[in-house]
C-alpha angles and dihedrals in degrees: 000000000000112000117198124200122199117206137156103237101220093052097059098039078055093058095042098055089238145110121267084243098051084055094053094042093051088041091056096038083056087053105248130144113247118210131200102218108193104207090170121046116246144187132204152150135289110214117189119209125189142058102336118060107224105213096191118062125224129220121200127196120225108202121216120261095032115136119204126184115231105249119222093241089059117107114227093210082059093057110047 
């Protein structure tokens, strides 16, 4: 059986007496699965680094409602 808790992070970080970071550090040492859940859309910019320099930018759209996992490759500093 697969439980989910949904919980706002910094909430709970608040509760805790901790750091959003620390939350999500101690959540994924433990093993658990951490979600992004957009509850406002949002747009942004894709921004390319590496070898070939692109000249036009890209916006993306993210849709309200959408919920993401939290890859392993994904830096924390970077998210929050």
């Amino acid at each position: 059986m697969t439980i989910i808790e949904k919980d706002n992070l910094f909430e709970v970080a608040k509760a805790r007496g901790l750091e959003p970071q620390e939350v999500v550090e101690i959540l994924i040492s433990n093993g658990r699965d951490i979600y992004i859940d957009f509850l406002e859309e949002h747009l942004g910019e894709l921004v390319f680094q590496g070898l070939k320099k692109v000249e036009e930018t890209m916006t993306y759209k993210i849709e309200s409602g959408l919920i993401f996992p939290l890859t392993p490759n994904s830096r924390i500093d970077h998210l929050l």
